[in-house]
C-alpha positions, 0 to 999 in steps of 0.5 A: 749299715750299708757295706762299704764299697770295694775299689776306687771310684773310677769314672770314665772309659778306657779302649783296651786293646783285647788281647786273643785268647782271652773273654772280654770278661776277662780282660774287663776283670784284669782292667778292673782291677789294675784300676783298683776300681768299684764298677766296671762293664764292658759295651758287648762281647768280642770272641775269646779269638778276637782281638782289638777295640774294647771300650771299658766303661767305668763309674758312671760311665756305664750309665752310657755303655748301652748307646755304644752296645748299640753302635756301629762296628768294623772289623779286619777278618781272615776266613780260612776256605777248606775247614769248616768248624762247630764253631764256624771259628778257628776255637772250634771242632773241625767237622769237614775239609775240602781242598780250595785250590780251586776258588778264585779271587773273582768268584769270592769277589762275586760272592762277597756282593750277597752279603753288602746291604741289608742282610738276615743272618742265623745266630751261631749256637757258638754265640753269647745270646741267651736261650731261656737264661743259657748263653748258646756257647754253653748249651752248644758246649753240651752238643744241645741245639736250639731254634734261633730266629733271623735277625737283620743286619746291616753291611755297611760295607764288606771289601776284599783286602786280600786272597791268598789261593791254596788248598786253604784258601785265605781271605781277609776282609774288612767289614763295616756293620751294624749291632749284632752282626756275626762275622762267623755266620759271613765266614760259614755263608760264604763258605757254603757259596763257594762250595768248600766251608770257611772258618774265622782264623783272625778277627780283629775289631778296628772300630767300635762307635766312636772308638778306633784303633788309634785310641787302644792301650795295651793290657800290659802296660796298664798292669805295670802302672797298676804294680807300681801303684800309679793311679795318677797316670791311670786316671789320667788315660780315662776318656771323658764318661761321654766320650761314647756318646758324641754324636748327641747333640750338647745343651748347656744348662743354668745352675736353677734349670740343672738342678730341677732336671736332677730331680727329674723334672723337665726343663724349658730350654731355648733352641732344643732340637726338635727331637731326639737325646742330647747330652746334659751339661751345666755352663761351666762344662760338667756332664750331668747327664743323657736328657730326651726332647719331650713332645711338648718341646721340652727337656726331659731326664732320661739317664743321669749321673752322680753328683760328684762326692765332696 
């Protein structure tokens, strides 16, 4: 007999503004349960330090977590100049100080050029990537490090926003880049280029694919609908499970063609685009799914959801 299931099930997706101080695991948990809800996942870490845009995938809407994984990101960072840290963060062991009295703005604007465009970055062993099933935090934790590979990355765009001067020099930055880029290892770079180390004191994540600030909710006040058992106003502050995937293009499918493409057949759809995955809707407007232009022009099922239940 099949376990019965503990929680809700929710489906959609919810920005959490993350709070600092915690993992995005964390607030994930906390989520999950203010939802009183069976699956939950969150679309890739942010830094227990940093805080801001975290999409919150549920239901069947994890089934589209991957595509915002692998969005686009931007972010809003102050580097302190003078201390740099194990961790290239503000969470980390100091291992250095210098005074920075003497960096100016235009020598950090002329460093900041290095790092526009189509960059290489060496992983922190600080960061959540895995070495052999271990995150690097953990093994970086037991003074254990390990060779990593460059990885290639993207600034979009990288520009000033401020410089305070000082002997800990501040700059804050906002950042425009693509998967997988560490804001730490621009903090720890730029640093080294100016001759004085760097850390990260503020990272706040303003955008994440689709997602901007201006679509957060705050921990707390899902906490509170959740003590006052208000499912209703819950359910009603979940964006739609494609809400991620908007930049795919829609194809709407007859109720005989929607059926075969759930048993995973593909499907002869007029007007397709030539290539590439679109999103899977029936005529009256339910998404059922992720499909994928086949070569020989028609549509294929590439990641489905449930039927609703009942």
């Amino acid at each position: 007999m099949a376990r019965k299931k503990r929680g809700r099930p929710v489906d959609g997706i919810i920005i959490l503004n993350k709070p600092a101080g915690m993992t995005s695991n964390g607030a994930l948990q906390r989520v999950k349960r203010a939802f009183f809800a069976q699956k939950a996942g969150h679309t890739g870490a942010l830094d227990p330090l940093a805080t801001g845009v975290l999409p919150l995938c549920f239901g069947e809407a994890t089934k589209c977590s991957q595509f915002l994984l692998d969005s686009d990101k931007a972010y809003r960072s102050v580097f302190t100049l003078g201390v740099t840290t194990d961790s290239s963060d503000a969470d980390g062991k100091v291992i250095s100080e210098k005074d920075a009295s003497q960096v100016t703005r235009e020598k950090v604007e002329a460093e900041l050029a290095a790092f526009r465009g189509d960059i290489q970055q060496l992983p922190s062993m600080f960061s959540a990537l895995k070495h052999n099933g271990q995150p690097l935090y953990k093994l970086a934790r037991e003074g254990k490090e390990v060779a990593r590979k460059l990885r290639d990355v993207t600034i979009f765009s990288l520009e000033l926003i401020d410089f305070r001067p000082g002997e800990r020099a501040e700059v804050e930055v906002e950042v425009y880049c693509s998967k997988g880029t560490y804001i730490r290892s621009i903090a720890e770079d730029l640093g080294f280029a100016l001759g004085c180390g760097a850390h990260v004191s503020v990272l706040h994540r303003i955008e994440a694919g689709p997602f901007k600030e201006s679509d957060v909710i705050e921990l707390e006040f899902l906490e509170s609908l959740a003590e006052n058992q208000d499912f209703d106003a819950l359910n009603e502050l979940l964006l739609p499970v494609d809400a991620g995937i908007q930049d795919m293009p829609e194809v709407f499918l007859d109720a005989d063609s929607g059926f075969y493409i759930r048993q995973g057949q593909p499907v002869t759809v007029p007007k397709l685009p030539l290539e590439g995955l679109v999103r899977i809707k029936l005529d009256g407007g339910q998404f059922i799914g992720i499909g994928e232009v086949l070569e020989d022009g028609r549509l294929g099922p590439r990641r489905l959801i449930a039927e609703p239940q009942g």
